[in-house]
N, C-alpha and C positions, 0 to 999 in steps of 0.2 A: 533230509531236506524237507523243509517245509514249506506247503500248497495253501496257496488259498483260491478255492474252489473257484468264488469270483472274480480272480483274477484272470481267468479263460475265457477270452471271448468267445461270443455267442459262433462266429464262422467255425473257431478252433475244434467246439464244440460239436459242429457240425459235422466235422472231415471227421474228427475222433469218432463219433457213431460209422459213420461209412467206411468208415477203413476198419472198424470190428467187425460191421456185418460182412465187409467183403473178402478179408484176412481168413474169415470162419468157415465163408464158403467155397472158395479157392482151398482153403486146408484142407476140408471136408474131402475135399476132387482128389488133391496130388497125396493127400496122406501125409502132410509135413508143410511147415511154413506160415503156420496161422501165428503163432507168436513170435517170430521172425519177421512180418513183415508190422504188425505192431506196434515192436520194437522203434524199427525206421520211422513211423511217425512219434512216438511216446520220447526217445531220446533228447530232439529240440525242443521237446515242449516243458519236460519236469526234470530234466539234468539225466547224464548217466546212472549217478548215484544210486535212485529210486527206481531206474526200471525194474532188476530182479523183482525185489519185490512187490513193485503193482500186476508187474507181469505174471506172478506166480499164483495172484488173486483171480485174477482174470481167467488164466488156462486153467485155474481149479473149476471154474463154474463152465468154461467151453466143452473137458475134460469128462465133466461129469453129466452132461447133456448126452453125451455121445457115448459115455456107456450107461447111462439107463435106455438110452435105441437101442442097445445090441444087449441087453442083460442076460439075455435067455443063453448067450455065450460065452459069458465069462469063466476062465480056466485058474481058480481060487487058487491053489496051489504053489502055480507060477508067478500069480502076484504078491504072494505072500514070502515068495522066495527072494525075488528082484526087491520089493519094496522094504522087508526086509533088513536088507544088509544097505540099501539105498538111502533110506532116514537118518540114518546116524551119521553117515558119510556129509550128507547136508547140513550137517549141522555143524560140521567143521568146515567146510567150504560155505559156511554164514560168517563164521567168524573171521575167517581170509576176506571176505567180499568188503565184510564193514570196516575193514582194515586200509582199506586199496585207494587211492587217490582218483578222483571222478573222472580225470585226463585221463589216465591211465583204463578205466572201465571202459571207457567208450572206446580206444582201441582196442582193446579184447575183443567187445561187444562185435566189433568192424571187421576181427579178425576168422572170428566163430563166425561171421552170415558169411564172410567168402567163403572158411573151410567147408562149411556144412555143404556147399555144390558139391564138391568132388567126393565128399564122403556118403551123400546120397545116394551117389552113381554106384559107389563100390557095392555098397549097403544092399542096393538091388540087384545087384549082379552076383553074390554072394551068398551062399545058403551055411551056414556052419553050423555043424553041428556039435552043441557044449557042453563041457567036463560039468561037476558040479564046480571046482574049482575056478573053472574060468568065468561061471554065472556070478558065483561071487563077486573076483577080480571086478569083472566088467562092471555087475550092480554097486560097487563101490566106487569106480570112478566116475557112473554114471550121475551117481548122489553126490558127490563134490562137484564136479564140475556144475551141476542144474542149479547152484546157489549163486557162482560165478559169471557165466554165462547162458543164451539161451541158446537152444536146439540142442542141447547133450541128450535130450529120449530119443536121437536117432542111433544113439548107441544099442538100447532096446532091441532097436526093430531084429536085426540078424540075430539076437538071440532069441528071439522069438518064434521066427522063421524056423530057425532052426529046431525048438523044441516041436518042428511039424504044425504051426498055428495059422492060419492064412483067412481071407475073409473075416467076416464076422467076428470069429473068434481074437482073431488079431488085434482087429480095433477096440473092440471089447477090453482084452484082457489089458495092451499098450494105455488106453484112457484109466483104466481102474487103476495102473501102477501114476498116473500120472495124478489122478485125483491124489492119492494118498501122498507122494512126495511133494506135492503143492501144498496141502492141508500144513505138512509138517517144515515146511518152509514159511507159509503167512504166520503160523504160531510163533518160530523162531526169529523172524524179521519183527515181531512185533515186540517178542521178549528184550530185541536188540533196539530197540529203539528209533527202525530206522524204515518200520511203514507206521507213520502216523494218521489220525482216524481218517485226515480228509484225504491222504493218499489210500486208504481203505476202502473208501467212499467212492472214489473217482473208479477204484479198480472194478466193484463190484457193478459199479452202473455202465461200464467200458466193456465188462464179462457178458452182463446181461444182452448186452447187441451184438455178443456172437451167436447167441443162443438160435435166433432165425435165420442168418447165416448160414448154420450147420443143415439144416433142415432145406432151405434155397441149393445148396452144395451137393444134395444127395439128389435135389430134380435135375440141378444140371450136368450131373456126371453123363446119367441116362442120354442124353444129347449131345452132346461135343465130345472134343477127342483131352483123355488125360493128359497126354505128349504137350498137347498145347500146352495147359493150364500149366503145366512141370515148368518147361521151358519160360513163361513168362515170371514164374517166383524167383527161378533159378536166377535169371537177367534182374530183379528188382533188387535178390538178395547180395549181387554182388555189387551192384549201380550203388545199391544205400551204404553195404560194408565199406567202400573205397571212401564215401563220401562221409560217414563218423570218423574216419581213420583219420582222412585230409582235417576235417573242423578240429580233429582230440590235438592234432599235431600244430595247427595252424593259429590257435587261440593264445 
């Protein structure tokens, strides 16, 4: 799909800053939901089509903010392992994406923010501990499905957990796999024709107002309860899922 940068009014503009810085910092709190709730504004504005990948420009530069704060944590190994077998999987799940009808995307898109609640809960409730086998498995459905829709790195999280990583280390190591599956998704959307420069353009300046976000998100954790902040993405992500699902079916 093709943007023309000035055709976004100046308000549209406005919300899109405020909804990256506050997506980023709400994210930063519950540990999930920053590109999730992005989504819910970026969808009516630039078609289904193009969310993956502006959205995939975007969580590169969120992504990579938040593990150069946590560097000193990074567990190289594990990302090399996930990201790995994760890349290439993307790159077929690029090719399904650019296939798929925009109707059709958009309820996906509607279908992943409602799944992602229940699968959060499980996620946290869940500690497993995994085979090399199932890292595989899992890093491979992980990498197809992140080209398709968004919030597939909460598949990650349990397997991570599980490899004993928590704190610091977690977020660290979760952003470094996600940095590199982004990288290697803008390359692929781009080879594919279907992030053009000014949707390049628009992601990168949309990435950048997560950046203080992330930073706002680690002062407010220290302050208010996470329950809350969980609870209010949780409610936005299925308010907005039900509401692409209704517009993809009703148009």
């Amino acid at each position: 799909m093709e943007l023309a940068l000035s055709s976004i009014d100046p308000l549209t503009a406005l919300a899109g800053v405020g909804v990256c810085f506050a997506a980023a910092a709400i994210g930063s709190v519950a540990g999930m939901g920053a590109g999730m709730i992005v989504t819910l504004f970026l969808t009516p504005v630039i078609g289904a089509k193009a969310v993956i990948p502006v959205v995939s420009v975007l969580m590169l530069i969120n992504n990579f903010s938040r593990a150069w704060v946590y560097r000193d944590a990074l567990v190289p190994g594990r990302i090399a392992l996930i990201a790995g077998v994760a890349i290439p999987m993307s790159a077929l799940g690029a090719l399904v994406y650019v296939r798929l009808d925009g109707a059709f995307i958009q309820v996906i898109l509607g279908l992943a923010l409602i799944a992602s609640v229940p699968l959060r809960r499980v996620s946290a409730r869940r500690k497993i501990a995994p085979t090399r086998v199932q890292v595989v498995v899992v890093s491979g459905i992980f990498g197809f499905l992140s080209s398709i829709v968004v919030g597939a790195g909460m598949l990650v999280i349990p397997i991570l957990m599980g490899f004993g990583l928590a704190g610091p280390a977690l977020l660290a190591t979760d952003a470094a796999i996600a940095v590199l599956i982004n990288l290697a998704k803008v390359v692929i959307f781009g080879t594919l024709d279907v992030l053009s420069l000014q949707l390049f353009i628009l992601a990168v300046v949309m990435g950048l107002c997560t950046v203080p976000g992330t930073w706002v998100g680690a002062w407010w954790v220290r302050r208010t309860s996470i329950e809350l902040h969980t609870s209010i993405i949780e409610t936005l992500l299925v308010v907005g899922g039900v509401f692409l699902i209704w517009g993809a079916l009703s148009a």
